[in-house]
C-alpha positions as CSV (number, residue, x, y, z in Angstrom):
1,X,-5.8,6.1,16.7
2,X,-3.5,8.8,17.6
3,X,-0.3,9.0,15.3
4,X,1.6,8.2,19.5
5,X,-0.3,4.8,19.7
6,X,0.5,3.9,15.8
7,X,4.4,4.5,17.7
8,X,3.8,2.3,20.6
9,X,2.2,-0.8,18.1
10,X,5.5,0.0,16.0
11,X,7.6,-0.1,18.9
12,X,6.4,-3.6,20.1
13,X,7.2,-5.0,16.8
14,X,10.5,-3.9,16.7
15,X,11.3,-5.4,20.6
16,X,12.0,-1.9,21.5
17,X,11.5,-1.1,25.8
18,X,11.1,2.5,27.1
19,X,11.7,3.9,30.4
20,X,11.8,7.0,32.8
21,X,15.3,7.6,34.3
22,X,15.5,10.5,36.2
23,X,13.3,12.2,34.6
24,X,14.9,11.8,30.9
25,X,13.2,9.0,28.3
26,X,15.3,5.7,27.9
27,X,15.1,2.8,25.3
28,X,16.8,-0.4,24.7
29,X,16.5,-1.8,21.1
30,X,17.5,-5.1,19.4
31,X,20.5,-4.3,17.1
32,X,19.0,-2.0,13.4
33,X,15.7,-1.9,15.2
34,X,16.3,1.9,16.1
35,X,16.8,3.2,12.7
36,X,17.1,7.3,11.9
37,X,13.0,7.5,11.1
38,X,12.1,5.9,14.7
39,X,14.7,8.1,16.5
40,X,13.0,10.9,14.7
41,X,9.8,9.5,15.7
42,X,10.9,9.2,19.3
43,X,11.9,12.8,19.6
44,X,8.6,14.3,18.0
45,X,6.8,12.4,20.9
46,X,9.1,12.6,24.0
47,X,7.0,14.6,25.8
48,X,3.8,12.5,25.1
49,X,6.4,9.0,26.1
50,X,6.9,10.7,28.9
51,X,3.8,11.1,30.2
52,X,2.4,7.6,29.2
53,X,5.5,6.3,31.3
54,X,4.7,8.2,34.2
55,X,1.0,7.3,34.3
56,X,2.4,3.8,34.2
57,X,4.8,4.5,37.3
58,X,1.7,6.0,39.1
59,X,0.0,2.7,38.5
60,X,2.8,0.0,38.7
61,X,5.5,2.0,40.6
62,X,9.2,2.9,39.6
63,X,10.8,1.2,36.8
64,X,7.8,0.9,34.6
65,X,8.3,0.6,31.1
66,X,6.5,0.4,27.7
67,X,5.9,-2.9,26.7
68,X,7.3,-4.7,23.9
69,X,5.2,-7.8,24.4
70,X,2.9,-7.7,21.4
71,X,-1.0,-7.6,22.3
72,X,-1.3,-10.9,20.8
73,X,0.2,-13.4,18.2
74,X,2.0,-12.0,15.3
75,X,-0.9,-14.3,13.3
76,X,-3.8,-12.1,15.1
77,X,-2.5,-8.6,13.3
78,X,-4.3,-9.9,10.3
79,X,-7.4,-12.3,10.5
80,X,-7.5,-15.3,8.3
81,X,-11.3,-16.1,6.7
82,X,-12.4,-18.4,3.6
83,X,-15.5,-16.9,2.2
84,X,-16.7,-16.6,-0.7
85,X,-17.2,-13.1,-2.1
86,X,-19.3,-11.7,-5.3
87,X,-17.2,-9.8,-7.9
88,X,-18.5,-5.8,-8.1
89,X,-21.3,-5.0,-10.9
90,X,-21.0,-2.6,-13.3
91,X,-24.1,-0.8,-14.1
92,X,-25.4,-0.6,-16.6
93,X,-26.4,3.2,-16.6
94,X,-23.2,4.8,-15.9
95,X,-24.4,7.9,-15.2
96,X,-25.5,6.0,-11.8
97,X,-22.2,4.5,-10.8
98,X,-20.5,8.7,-11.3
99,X,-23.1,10.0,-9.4
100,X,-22.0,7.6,-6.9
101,X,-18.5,9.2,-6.4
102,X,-19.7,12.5,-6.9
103,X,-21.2,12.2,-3.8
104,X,-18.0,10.1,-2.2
105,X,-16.6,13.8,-3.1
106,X,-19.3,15.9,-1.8
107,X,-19.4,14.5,1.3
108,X,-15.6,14.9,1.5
109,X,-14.7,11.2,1.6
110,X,-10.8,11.5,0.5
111,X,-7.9,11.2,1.3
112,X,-7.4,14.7,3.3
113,X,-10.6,14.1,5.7
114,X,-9.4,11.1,6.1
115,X,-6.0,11.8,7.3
116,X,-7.3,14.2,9.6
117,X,-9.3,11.9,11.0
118,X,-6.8,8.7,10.8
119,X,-3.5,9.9,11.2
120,X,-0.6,10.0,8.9
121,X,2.4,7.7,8.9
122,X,5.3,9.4,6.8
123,X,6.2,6.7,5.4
124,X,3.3,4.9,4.6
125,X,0.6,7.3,4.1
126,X,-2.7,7.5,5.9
127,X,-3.2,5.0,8.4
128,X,-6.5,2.9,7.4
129,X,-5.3,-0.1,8.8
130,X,-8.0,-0.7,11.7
131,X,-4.8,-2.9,13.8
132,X,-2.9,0.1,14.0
133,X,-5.6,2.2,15.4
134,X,-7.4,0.0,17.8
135,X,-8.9,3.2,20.3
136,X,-10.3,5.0,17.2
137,X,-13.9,5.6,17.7
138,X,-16.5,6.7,14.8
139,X,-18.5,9.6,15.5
140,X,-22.1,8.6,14.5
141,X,-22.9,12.0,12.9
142,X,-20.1,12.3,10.5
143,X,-20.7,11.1,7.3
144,X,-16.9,10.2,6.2
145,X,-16.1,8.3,9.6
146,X,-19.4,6.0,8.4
147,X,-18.0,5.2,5.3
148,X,-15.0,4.4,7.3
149,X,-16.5,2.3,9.2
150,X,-18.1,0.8,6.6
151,X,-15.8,0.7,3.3
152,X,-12.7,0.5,5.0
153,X,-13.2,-1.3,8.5
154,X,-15.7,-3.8,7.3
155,X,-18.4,-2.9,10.0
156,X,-21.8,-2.8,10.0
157,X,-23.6,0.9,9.5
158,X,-27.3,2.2,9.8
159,X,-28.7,2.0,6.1
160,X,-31.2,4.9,7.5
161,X,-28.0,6.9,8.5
162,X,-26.5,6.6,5.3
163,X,-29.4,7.6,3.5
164,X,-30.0,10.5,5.7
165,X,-26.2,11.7,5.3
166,X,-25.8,10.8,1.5
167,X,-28.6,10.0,0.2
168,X,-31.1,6.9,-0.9
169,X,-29.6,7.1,-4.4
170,X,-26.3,6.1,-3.1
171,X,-27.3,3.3,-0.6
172,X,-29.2,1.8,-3.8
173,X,-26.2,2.2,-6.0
174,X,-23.7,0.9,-3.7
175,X,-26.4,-2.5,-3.3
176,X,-27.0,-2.9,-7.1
177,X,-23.1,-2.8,-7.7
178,X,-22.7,-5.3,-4.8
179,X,-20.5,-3.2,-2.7
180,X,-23.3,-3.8,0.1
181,X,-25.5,-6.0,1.4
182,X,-28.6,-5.6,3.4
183,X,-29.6,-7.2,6.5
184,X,-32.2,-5.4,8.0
185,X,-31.2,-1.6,8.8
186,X,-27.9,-2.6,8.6
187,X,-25.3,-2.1,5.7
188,X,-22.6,-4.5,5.4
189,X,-19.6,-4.3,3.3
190,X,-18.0,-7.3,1.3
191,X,-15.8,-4.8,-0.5
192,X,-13.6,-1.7,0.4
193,X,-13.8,1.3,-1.0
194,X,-10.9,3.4,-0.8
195,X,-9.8,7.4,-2.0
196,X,-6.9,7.4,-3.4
197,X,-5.8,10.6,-5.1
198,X,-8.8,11.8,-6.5
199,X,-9.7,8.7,-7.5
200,X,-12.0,5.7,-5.7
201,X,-10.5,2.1,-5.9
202,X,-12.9,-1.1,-5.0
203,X,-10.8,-3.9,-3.3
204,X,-11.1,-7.1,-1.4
205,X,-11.2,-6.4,2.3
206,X,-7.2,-6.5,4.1
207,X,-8.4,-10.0,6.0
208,X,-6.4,-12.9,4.6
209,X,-9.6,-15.0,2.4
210,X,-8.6,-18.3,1.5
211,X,-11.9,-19.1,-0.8
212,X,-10.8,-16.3,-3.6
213,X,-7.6,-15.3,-5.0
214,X,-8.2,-11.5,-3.2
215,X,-7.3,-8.2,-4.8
216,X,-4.8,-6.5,-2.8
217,X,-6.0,-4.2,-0.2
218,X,-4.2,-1.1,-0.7
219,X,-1.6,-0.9,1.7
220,X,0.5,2.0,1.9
221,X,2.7,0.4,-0.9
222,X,0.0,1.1,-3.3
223,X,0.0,5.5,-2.0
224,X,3.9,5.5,-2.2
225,X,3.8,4.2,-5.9
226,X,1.2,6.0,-6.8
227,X,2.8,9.7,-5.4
228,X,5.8,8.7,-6.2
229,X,5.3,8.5,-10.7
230,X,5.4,12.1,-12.0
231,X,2.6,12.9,-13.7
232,X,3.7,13.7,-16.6
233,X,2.5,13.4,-20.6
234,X,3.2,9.8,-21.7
235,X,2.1,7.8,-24.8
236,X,1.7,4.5,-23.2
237,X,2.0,3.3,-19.8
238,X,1.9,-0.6,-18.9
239,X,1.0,-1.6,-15.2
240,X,2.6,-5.0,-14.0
241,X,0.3,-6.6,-11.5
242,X,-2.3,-4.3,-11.4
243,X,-4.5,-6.1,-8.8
244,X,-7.5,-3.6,-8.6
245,X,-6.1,-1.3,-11.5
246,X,-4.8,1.3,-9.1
247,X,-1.9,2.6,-11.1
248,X,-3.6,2.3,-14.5
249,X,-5.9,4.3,-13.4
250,X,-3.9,6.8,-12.3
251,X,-1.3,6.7,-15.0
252,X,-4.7,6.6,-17.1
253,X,-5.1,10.6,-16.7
254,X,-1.6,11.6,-18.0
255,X,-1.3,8.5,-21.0
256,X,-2.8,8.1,-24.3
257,X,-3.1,4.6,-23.7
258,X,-2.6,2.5,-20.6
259,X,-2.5,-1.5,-20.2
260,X,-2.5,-3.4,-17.1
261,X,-1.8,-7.0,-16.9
262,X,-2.7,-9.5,-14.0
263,X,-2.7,-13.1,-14.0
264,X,-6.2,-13.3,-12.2
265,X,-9.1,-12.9,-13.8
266,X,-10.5,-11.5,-10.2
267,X,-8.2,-9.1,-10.6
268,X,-8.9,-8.2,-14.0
269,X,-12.5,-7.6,-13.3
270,X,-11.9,-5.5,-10.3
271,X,-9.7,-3.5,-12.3
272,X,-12.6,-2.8,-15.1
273,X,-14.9,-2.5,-12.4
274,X,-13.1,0.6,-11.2
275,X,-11.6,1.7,-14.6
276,X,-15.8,1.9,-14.9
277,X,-16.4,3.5,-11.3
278,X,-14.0,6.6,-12.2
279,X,-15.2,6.9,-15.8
280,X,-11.7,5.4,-17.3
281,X,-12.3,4.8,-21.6
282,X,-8.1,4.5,-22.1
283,X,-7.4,1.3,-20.6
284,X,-7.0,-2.3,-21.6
285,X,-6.9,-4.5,-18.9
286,X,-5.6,-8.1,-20.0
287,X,-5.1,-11.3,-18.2
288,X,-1.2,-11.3,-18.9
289,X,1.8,-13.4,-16.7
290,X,3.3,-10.3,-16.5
291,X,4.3,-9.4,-20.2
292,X,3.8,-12.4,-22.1
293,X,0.1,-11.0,-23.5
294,X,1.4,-7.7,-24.1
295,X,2.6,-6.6,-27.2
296,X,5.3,-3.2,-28.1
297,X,7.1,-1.0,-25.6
298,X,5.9,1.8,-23.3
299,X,7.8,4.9,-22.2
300,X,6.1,4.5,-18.6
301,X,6.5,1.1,-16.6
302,X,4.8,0.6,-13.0
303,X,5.0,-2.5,-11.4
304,X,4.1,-4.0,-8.2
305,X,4.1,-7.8,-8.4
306,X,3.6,-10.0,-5.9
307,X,7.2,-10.4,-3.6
308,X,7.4,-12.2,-0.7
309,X,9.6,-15.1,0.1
310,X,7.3,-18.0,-0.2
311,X,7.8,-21.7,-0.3
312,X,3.5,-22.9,-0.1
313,X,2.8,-21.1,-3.0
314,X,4.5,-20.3,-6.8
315,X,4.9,-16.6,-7.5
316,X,2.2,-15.4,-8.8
317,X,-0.4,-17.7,-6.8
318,X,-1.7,-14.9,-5.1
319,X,-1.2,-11.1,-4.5
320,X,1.5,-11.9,-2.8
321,X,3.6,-15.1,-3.4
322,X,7.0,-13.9,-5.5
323,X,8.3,-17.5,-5.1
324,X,11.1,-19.4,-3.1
325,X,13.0,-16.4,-2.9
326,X,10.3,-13.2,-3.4
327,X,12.1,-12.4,-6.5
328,X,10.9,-14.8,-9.8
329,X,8.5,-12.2,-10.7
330,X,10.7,-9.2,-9.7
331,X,13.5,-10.8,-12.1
332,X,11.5,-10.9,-15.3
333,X,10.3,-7.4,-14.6
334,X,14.1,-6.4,-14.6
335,X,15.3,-8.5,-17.4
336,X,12.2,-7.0,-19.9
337,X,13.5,-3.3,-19.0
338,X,16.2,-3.4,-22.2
339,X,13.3,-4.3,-24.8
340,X,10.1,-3.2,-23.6
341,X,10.9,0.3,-22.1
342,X,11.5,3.1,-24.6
343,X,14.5,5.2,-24.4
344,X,13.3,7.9,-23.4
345,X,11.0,5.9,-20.9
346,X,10.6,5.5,-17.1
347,X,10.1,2.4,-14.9
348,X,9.0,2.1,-11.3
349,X,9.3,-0.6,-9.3
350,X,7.5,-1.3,-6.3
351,X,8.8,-4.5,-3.8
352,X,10.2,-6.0,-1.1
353,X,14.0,-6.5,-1.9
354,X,14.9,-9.8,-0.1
355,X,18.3,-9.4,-0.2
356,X,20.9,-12.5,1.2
357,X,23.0,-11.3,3.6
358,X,26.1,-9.3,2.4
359,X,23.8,-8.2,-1.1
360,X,22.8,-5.4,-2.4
361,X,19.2,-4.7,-4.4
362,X,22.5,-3.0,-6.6
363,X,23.9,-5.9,-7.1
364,X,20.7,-8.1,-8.5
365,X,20.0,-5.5,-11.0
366,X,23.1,-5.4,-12.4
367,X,23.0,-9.4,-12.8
368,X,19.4,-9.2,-14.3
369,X,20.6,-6.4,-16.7
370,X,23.2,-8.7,-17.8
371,X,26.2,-6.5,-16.1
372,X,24.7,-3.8,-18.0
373,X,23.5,-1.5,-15.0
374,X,26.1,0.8,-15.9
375,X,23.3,2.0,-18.9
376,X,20.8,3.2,-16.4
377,X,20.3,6.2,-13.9
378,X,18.6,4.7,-10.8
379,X,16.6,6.3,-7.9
380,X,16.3,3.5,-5.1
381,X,13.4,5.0,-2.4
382,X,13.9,2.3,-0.4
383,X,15.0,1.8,3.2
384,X,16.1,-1.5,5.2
385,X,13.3,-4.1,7.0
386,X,15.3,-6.7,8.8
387,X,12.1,-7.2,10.9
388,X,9.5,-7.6,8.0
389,X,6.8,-9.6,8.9
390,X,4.8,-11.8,6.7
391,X,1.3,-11.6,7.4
392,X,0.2,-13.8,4.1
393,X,2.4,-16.9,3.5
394,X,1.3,-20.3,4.7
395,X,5.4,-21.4,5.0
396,X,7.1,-16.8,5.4
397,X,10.5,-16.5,5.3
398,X,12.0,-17.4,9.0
399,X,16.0,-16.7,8.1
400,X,18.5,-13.9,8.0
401,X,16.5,-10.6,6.7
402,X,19.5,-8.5,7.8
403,X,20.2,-7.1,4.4
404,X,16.3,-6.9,3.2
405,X,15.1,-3.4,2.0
406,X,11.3,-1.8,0.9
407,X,10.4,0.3,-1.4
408,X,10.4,2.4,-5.2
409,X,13.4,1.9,-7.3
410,X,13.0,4.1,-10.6
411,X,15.2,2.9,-13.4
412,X,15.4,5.4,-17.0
413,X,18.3,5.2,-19.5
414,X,21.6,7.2,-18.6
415,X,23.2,9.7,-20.6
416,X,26.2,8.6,-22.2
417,X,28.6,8.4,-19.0
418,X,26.4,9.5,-16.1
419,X,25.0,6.1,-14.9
420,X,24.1,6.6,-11.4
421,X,22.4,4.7,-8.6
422,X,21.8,7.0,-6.2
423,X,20.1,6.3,-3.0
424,X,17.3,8.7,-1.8
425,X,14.8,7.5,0.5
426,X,16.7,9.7,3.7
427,X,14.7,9.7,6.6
428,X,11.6,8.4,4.5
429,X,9.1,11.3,5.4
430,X,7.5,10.9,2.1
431,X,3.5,11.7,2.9
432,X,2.7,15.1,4.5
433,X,0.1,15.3,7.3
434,X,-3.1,15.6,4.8
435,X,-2.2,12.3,2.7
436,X,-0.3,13.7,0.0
437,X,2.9,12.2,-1.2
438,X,5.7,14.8,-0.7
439,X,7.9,13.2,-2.9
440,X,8.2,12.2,-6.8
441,X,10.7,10.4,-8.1
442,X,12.1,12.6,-10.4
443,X,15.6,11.7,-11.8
444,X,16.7,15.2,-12.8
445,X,16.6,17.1,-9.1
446,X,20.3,16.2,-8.0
């Protein structure tokens, strides 16, 4: 899909309604709906807007107007299924499961090609989510939009045409470590296989499955994160949440030691599945409620535990359940900064911040630090949703979100009297047009 019709399926959520009016483009908007980003957003594409509209005046006379009637029901963006899938294999001859992602690289399946062929959002990195690109077609001869297709979209490819544009080797790997199956010529998916800065991630595909606690898809959440860390020397890195391993994995190439902790043992095997997959030895993955099985202090914390406001599940149920209020898990991973980060450590914190009305994310870490907030220097990369949507819950959140926010905040120690919390997610443009993350979260750039 076109990075225009990613707009329009934005502009629909947000209630926004576009018009020609002689000759100049008009919009009406639901009070914070038209933020900086989707004026900026607007203005790159004016000329495109304009056409569109004017096609639609051709067709349905004056006073035509982009629609914001969604497509369908809210519940239709993501599909709900309850089916059981296997867990991913490791091989036992490695050498089988590399050559494997050699030829992911050889073939060019990462995250470049695939921006060029997806689109980029700014803010959220390449767009793989199939809903938000709905008149993409595949092009039959190209090797990386058939592992799109495949490892990403969850459709059926030739097992011939694989073969053919990889190799035989790879179709019979990606069988044996039960990424595939095989019915007939065709290849079906049960997994996704994603690039993700040099490295390949095996998740649960983005449909909600009620017959396994899934490992998170990656969303764009899981590329902001991951730019954002500097990749710098550390001796230990802990990974709250780690779902599929992602951020271990990448923290993994810059730490002596890394340790990431999940509460499902779906997720733990996932995560050495893939620690396996891109030839990690310098993790220890442990089933963990956040740090309760972790012992000592790290001087690199990355967390992305499961946030949203849910009262069908407890926190932690699932991927994506932080409890009543989206923040029990969020909490603990604040009060634990004092003792488990070094001082001369780094923490980055991934989440939706469900603010009440009138609060501030500010104003919960301070109370979680014990009024001790005045110790740290903050970065907060986040930016205001007061029309999230919860595609997970059984029971979402249906109340004020007027204050809610997304994002990184990145907490280190102060200096003795320069505490700061300083707000710098600006317009948000944080992933440039081939997938990489233009931004790091680096406390010392003023």
């Amino acid at each position: 899909m076109t990075e225009t019709g990613a707009l329009l399926s934005v502009l629909r959520q947000r209630d926004i309604k576009l018009w020609v009016e002689h000759d100049q483009l008009k919009c009406s908007a639901p009070a914070g709906a038209l933020d900086a980003e989707m004026r900026a957003a607007l203005a790159s594409r004016k000329d495109e807007l304009l056409t569109l509209l004017r096609q639609g005046q051709s067709n349905n006379g004056p006073g035509a107007t982009i629609s914001a009637t969604p497509e369908g029901p809210a519940t239709t963006l993501l599909s709900t299924v309850s089916r059981r899938v296997p867990l991913p294999v490791i091989l036992d001859r490695h050498d089988r499961m590399a050559d494997f992602v050699e030829e992911l690289r050889r073939c060019g399946y990462d995250l470049a090609s695939c921006a060029a062929r997806l689109g980029v959002f700014p803010r959220l990195g390449v767009n793989f989510w199939q809903k938000m690109r709905s008149n993409w077609i595949a092009r039959p001869n190209d090797p990386i939009d058939n592992l799109i297709t495949l490892f990403i979209d969850g459709h059926p490819v030739s097992a011939d045409l694989i073969a053919n544009q990889i190799s035989s080797a790879f179709v019979d790997a990606a069988l044996e470590m039960r990424l595939v199956e095989k019915n007939g010529d065709l290849l079906t998916a049960s997994l996704c296989v994603f690039p993700c800065f040099g490295k390949y991630i095996v998740t649960d595909q983005a449909e909600k499955n009620t017959a396994i606690n899934q490992v998170m898809w990656l969303w764009g959440e899981s590329f902001i994160l991951g730019g954002f860390v500097s990749r710098i020397r550390r001796r230990r890195a802990i990974d709250l949440g780690t779902g599929s391993g992602v951020h271990a994995i990448l923290a993994s190439d810059h730490s002596s030691r890394v340790v990431g902790a999940d509460i499902s043992p779906r997720a733990i095997a996932f995560s050495n599945f893939n620690a396996a997959l891109n030839e990690k030895s310098n993790i220890d993955f442990v089933l963990s409620d956040l740090l309760d099985s972790i012992h000592g202090t790290c001087d690199l914390l990355i967390a992305n535990v499961p946030y949203a406001p849910d009262t069908a599940a407890n926190a932690g149920d699932n991927f994506w359940s932080g409890g009543i209020d989206g923040t029990q898990l969020l909490r603990r991973v604040v009060e634990a900064l004092p003792t488990r980060l070094d001082q001369d450590g780094i923490a980055h914190i991934n989440s939706l911040f469900p603010n009440p009305p009138g609060t501030r994310i500010k104003d919960h870490f301070d109370f979680w630090l014990g009024g001790k907030l005045g110790e740290w220097d903050v970065l907060d990369h986040t930016w205001p949703v007061p029309r999230y949507q919860d595609l997970l819950s059984d029971q979402p959140y249906d109340g004020d979100k007027s204050a809610w926010r997304f994002g990184v905040v990145s907490l280190r120690r102060s200096e003795a009297g320069n505490s700061r919390w300083r707000e710098v997610a600006g317009r948000g443009w944080f992933f440039l047009n081939d997938g990489s993350c233009g931004v790091v979260a680096d406390h010392d750039v003023s």
